[in-house]
C-alpha positions as CSV (number, residue, x, y, z in Angstrom):
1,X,4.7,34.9,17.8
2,X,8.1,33.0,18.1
3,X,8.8,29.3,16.2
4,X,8.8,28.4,20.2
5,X,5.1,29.8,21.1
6,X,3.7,28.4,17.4
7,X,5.4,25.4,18.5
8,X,3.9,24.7,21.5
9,X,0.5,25.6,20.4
10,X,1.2,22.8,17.3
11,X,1.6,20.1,19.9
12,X,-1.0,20.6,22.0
13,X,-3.2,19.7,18.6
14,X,-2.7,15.9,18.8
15,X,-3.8,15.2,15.3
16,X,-1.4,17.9,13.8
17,X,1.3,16.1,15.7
18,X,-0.1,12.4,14.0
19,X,-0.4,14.3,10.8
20,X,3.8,15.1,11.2
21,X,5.0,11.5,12.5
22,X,3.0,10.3,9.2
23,X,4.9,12.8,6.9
24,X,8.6,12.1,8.9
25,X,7.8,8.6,8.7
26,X,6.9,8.6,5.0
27,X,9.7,11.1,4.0
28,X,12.1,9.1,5.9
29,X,11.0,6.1,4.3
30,X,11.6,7.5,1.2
31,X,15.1,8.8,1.8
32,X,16.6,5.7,3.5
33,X,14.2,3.6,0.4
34,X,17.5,1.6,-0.3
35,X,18.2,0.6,3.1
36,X,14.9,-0.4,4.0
37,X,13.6,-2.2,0.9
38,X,14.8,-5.4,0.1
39,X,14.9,-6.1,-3.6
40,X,15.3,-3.0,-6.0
41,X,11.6,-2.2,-7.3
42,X,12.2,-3.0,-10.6
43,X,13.3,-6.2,-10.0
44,X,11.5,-9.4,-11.1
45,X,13.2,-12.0,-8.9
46,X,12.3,-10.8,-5.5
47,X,9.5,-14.0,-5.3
48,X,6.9,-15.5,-7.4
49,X,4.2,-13.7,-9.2
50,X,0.7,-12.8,-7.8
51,X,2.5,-14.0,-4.5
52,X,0.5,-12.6,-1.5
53,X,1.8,-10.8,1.0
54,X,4.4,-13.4,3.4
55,X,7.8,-12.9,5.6
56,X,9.7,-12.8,2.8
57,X,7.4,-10.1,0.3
58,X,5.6,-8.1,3.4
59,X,3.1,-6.9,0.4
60,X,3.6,-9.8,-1.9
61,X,4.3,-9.6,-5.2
62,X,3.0,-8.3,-8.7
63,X,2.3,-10.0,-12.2
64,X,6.4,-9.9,-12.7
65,X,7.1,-11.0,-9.2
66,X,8.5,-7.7,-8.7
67,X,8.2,-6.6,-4.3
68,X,5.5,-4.5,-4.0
69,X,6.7,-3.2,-0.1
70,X,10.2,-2.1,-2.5
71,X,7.8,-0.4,-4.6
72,X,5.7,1.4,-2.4
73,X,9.1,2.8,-0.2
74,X,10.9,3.3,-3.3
75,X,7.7,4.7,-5.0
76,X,7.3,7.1,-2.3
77,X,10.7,9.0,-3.2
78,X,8.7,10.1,-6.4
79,X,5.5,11.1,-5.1
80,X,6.7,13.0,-2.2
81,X,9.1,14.8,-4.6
82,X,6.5,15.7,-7.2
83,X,4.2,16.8,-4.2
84,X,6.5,19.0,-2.2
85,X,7.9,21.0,-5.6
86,X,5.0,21.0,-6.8
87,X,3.4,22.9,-4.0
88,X,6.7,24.8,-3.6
89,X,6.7,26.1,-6.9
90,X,2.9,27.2,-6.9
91,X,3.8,28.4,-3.1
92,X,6.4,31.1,-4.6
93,X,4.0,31.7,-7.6
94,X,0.8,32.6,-5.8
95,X,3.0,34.8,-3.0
96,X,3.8,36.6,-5.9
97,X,1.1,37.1,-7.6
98,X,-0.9,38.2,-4.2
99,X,1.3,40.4,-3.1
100,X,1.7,42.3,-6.2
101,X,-2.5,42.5,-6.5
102,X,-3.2,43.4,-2.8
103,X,-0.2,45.8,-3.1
104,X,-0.5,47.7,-6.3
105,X,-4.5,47.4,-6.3
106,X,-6.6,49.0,-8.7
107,X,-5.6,47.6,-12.8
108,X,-2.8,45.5,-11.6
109,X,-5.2,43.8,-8.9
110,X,-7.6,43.7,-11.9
111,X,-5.6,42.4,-14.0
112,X,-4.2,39.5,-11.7
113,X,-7.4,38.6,-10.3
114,X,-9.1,38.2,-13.6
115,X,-6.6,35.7,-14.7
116,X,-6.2,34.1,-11.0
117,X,-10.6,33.5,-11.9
118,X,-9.7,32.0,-15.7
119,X,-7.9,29.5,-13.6
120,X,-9.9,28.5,-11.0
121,X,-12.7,27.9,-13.8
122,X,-11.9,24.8,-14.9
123,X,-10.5,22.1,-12.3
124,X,-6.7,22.0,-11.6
125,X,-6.6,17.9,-12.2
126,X,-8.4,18.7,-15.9
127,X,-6.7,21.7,-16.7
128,X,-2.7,19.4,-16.1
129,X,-4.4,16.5,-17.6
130,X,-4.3,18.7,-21.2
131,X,-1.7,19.8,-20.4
132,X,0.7,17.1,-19.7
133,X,-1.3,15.5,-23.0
134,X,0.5,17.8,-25.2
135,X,3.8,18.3,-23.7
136,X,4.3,14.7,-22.9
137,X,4.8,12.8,-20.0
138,X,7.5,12.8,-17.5
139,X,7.9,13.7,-13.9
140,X,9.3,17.3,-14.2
141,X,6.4,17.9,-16.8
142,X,4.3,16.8,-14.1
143,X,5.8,18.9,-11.5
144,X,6.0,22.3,-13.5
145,X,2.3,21.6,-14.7
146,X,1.3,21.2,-11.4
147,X,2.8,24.1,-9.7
148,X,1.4,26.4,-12.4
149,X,-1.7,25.6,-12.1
150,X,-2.4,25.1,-8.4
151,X,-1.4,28.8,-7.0
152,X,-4.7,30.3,-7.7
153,X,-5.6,29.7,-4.1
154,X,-2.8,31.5,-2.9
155,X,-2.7,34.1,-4.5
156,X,-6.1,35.1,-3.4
157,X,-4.8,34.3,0.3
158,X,-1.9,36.4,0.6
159,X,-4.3,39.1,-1.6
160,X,-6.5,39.5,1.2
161,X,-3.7,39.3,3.9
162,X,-1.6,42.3,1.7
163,X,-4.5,44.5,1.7
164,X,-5.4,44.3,5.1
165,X,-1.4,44.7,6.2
166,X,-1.6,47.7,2.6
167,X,-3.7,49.8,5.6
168,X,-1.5,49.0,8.9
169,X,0.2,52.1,10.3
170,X,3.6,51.0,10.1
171,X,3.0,50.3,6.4
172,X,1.5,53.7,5.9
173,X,4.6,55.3,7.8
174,X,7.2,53.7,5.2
175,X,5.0,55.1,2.6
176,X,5.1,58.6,4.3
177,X,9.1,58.8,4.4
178,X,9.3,57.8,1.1
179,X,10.8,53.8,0.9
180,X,10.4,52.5,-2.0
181,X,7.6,49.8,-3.1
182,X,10.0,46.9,-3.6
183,X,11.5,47.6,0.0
184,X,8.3,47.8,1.8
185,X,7.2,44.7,0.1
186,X,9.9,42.8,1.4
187,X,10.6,44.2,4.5
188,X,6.8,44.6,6.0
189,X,4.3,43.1,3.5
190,X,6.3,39.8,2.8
191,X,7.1,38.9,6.3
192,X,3.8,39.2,7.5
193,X,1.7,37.4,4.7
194,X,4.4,34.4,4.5
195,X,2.6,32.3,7.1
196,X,-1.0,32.1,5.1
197,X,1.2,31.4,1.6
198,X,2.9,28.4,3.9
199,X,0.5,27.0,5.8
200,X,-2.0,26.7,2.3
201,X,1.2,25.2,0.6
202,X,1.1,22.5,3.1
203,X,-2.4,21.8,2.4
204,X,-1.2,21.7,-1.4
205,X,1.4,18.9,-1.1
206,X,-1.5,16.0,-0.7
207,X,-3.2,17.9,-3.6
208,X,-0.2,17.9,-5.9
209,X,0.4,14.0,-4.8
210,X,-3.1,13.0,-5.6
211,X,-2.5,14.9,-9.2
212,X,0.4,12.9,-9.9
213,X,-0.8,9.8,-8.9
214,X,-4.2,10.1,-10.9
215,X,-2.0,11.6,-14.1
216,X,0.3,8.5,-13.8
217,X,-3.0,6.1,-13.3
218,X,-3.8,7.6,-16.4
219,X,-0.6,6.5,-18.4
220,X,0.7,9.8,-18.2
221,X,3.1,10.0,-15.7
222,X,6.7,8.5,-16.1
223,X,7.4,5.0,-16.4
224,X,10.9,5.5,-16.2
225,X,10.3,5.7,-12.5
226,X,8.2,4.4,-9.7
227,X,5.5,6.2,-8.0
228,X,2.4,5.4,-6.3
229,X,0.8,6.5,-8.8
230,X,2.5,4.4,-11.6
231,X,1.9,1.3,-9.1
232,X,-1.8,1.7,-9.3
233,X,-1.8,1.9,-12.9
234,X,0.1,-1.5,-13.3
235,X,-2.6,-2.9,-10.6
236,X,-5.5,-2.3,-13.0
237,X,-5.3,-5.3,-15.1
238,X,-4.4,-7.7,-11.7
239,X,-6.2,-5.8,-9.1
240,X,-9.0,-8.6,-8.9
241,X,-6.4,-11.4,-8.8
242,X,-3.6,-10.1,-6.6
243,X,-5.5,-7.0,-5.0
244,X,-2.8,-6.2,-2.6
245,X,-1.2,-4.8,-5.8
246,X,-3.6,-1.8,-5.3
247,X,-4.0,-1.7,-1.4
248,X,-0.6,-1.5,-0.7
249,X,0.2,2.1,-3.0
250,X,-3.5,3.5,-2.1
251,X,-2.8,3.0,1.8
252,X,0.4,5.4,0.9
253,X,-1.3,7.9,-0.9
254,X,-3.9,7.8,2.1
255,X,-1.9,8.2,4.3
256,X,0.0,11.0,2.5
257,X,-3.0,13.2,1.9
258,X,-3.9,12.4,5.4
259,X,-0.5,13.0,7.2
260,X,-0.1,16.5,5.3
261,X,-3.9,17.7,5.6
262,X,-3.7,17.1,9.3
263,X,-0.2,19.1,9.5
264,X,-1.6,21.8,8.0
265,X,-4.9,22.2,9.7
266,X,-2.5,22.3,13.1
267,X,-0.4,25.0,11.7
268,X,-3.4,27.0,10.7
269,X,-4.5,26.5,14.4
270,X,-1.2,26.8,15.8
271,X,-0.5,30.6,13.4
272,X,-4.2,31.7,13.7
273,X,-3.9,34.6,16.8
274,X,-7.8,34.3,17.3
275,X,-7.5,30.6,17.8
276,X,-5.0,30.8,20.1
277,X,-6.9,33.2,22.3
278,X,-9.8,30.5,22.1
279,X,-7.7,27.9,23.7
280,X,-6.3,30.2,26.2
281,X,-9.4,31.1,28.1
């Protein structure tokens, strides 16, 4: 199926296409953050402290009388950055890894899929909490920690799709004229099993956002930068007293997890053959 044909099938899902105005929205946002903000988020003059939300501070103000609308567009640059890397990174990790097991089968497939099991053991969140505890904080800690430990999923995807595509005929014909494994893994196998790898790496950006944002809520994210994440961690203390402190940078996490969950639900939808049949008839 053509990018035009998965296209139209993605906007006839309505919430896939909310799900993507969220994302542009936020990702714009983020890239224009020095257009659209008024005051730089670090700074301490944009009004009074614990001022509520007004004309002039749309989300008010913290403790410091630092913007919190600055902070939330500007903050958004950081978690959308850790989120899509992060998913990127465990993307091309777990592609890897599954093709090579569903592939090669037998010890190699042993092999990977015992150690893809060791890490889905313990939860990913736990497992970059110790992590990041013992190699510091900092956001490309945060984003390397994260994309090594979320590709489990993955892997095991684009495993089942390579074994399944391992016993196509056209596979099986490359094998009988004698191409090489490497070439038929990236001429036939690759190609084919790219759109489960993708559309479970869309699903991964939320989780790799809600990662960082509960690290940094934690203390251990970077304060030499503002995220969501970092946001609600300086809200703890004041989140009784000024609670749009906290609203504010939840709402944007919310809303990311919810923009990129719905995206990729519709792109599931809009790749899935048997799904597309349904909705024909």
């Amino acid at each position: 199926m053509g990018a035009t044909g998965v296209w139209s099938a993605f906007k006839r899902h309505k919430a896939g296409v909310a799900g993507i105005i969220i994302v542009l929205i936020l990702v714009l946002s983020a890239i224009f953050a020095d257009w659209i903000a008024p005051y730089r988020p670090t700074d301490t003059t944009a009004g009074l402290p614990f001022s509520p939300p007004s004309r002039s501070n749309p989300f008010g103000t913290d403790n410091l009388g630092r913007d919190i609308f600055s902070g939330v567009v500007h903050g958004g640059r950081v978690s959308l950055m850790v989120g899509i890397t992060a998913a990127l990174g465990s993307t091309l990790i777990g592609t890897l890894i599954g093709v090579l097991a569903g592939y090669f089968r037998g010890t190699v497939d042993n092999v990977l899929m015992r150690i893809t099991e060791v890490f889905q053991v313990v939860p990913t969140y736990v497992l970059a909490l110790v992590m990041i505890a013992l190699v510091g904080p900092g956001i490309t800690n945060v984003m390397i920690a994260i994309a090594l430990l979320s590709w489990p999923s993955t892997a095991r995807l684009v495993r089942a799709e390579t074994l399944r595509l391992r016993q196509q005929e056209f596979v099986e014909a490359a094998l009988a004229v004698g191409t090489k494994d490497p070439v038929i893994i990236w001429r036939h196998i690759l190609p084919n099993a790219i759109p489960a790898a993708v559309i479970n790496g869309s699903l991964q950006v939320a989780t790799a956002i809600l990662i960082e944002a509960g690290l940094s809520f934690l203390g251990l994210g970077d304060p030499n930068f503002v995220s969501w994440g970092i946001m609600l961690q300086r809200s703890q203390a004041i989140m009784l007293m000024a609670p749009w402190t906290a609203i504010f940078p939840g709402a944007a996490l919310s809303l990311a997890a919810l923009g990129f969950n719905l995206a990729g639900d519709a792109l599931n939808d809009a790749l899935d053959p048997r799904l597309r049949t349904i909705r024909q008839n």
